[in-house]
Residue, then its C-alpha position, 0 to 999 in steps of 0.5 A: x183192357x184199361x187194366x191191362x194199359x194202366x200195368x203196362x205203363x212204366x212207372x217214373x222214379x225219381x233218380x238222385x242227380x250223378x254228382x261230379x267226381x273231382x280230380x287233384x287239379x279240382x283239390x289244388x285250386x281249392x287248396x290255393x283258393x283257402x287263402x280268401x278263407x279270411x277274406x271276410x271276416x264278421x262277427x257273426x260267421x267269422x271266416x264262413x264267407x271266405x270259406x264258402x267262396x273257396x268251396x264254390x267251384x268244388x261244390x258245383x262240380x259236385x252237384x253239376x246241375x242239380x241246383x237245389x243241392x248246391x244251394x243247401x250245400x252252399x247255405x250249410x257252409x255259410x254256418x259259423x267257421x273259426x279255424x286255422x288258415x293252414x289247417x283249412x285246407x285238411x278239412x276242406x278236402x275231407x267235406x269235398x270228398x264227403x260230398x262228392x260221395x254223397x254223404x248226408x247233409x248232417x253227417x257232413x255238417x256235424x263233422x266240419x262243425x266239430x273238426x274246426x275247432x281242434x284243427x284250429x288248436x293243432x293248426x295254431x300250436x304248429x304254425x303261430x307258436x312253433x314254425x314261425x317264432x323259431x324262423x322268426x328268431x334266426x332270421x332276426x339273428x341273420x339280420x341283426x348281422x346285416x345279412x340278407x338271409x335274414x328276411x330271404x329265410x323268413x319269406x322262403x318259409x312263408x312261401x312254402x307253408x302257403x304252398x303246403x296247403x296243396x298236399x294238406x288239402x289232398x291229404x283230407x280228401x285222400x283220408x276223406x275217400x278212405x273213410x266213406x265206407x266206414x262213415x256209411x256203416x255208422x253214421x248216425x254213431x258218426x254224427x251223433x260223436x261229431x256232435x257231441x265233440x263239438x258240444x264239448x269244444x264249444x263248452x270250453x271256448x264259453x269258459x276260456x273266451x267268455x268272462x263276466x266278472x261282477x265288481x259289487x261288494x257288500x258291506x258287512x260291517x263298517x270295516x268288511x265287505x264281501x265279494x259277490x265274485x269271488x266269495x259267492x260265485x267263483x266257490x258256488x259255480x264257478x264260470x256260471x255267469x258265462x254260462x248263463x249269458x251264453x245259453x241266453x244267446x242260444x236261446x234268443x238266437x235259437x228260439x226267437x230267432x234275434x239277429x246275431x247283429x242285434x244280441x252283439x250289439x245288446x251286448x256292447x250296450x250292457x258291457x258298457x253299461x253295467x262296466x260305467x255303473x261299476x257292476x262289472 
């Protein structure tokens, strides 16, 4: 009989929370919401705060009540963020349809870590060097003549590349929702090259934005000396030492979990340091 009680007893599985779904309304307030994503601005996250902050109402209607959901989603996105602010808007819409489909955590993560970066070089390369350099160069031949076209152009089209960031974010997360079927067939292939790209993108900001450039010379004879930069160095392995100090970071960050607070504040000490004692 007890046997018998114990298989009529219904088993209790655990049920995946039902996550909200979005509506272009939700998208337009994030879209306008991406403006704080500079809002506060560190040296340790860059523009994560800000970009958390526009992702929140979106997030909690995701996860509705599923509390532990919203914060690890939530604490994901305070990771490292450095994009263009005009480009923000694609890559928030694309994670907002990623997670409202309930994506995995790391495909999600990988994929915002490895977009970041090349929006920022598309986003830059059209707005900072194209648009706005053009607008600024014939608004200022308007005023130049003491029109008032001048300024009045250059404020329309700051008005319109900041309401542009509504059909952008609906953009990312069109093309996000079109995409899950596909990103769900591969996505450990998914994540795998989305991190790898971001690998990539990272090895080439330490050699474009990192510079370590030794001063010492040793004295061969009299007369002569040997530069320890660029007769050593730069024809041995070039852009090792940014290399190293680099990994020195990850590895202190990474494995004995120093405060980014702490290796930028080491790092000002030894640049000024070692600059004051001409090595650097």
């Amino acid at each position: 009989m007890k046997m018998a009680s114990d298989e009529n007893t219904p088993k209790t599985e655990e049920v995946t929370p039902k996550r909200g779904k979005l509506t272009r309304r939700d998208i337009t307030i994030l879209a306008l919401r991406s403006i704080f994503n500079q809002s506060a601005m560190n040296y340790e996250r860059m523009q994560a705060d800000g970009w958390t902050m526009a992702m929140t109402p979106v997030l909690k209607k995701v996860y509705g009540k599923d509390k532990k959901g919203l914060a690890t989603a939530m604490k994901a996105n305070l990771a490292f963020m450095n994009t263009n602010n005009y480009a923000a808007p694609l890559l928030m819409g694309l994670e907002a349809s990623l997670e409202e489909n309930g994506q995995k955590r790391s495909t999600i993560d990988n994929l915002r870590i490895a977009l970041f970066g090349p929006l920022a070089g598309i986003g830059d390369a059209i707005t900072w060097f194209t648009i706005l350099p053009i607008v600024a160069g014939i608004s200022a031949s308007f005023a130049k003549e003491g029109s008032i076209l001048g300024p009045l152009i250059f404020l329309l089209v700051y008005i319109a590349m900041f309401f542009a960031r509504i059909p952008i974010a609906q953009l990312g997360y069109t093309a996000g929702t079109k995409a899950i079927s596909k990103i769900r067939e591969s996505s450990a292939m998914v994540s795998r090259a989305a991190s790898i790209l971001g690998c990539t993108v990272i090895g080439g900001l330490i050699a474009s934005y990192v510079a370590i450039t030794v001063k010492t010379k040793i004295p061969v004879t009299a007369t002569t000396t040997i530069s320890i930069q660029t007769q050593f160095f730069d024809h041995i392995f070039p852009k090792i030492l940014p290399l190293g100090y680099t990994f020195l970071m990850y590895y202190l960050l990474k494995k004995k979990n120093v405060s980014p607070v702490v290796l930028i504040l080491v790092t000002f000490v030894l640049a000024i340091a070692f600059s004051w004692m001409g090595v650097l």
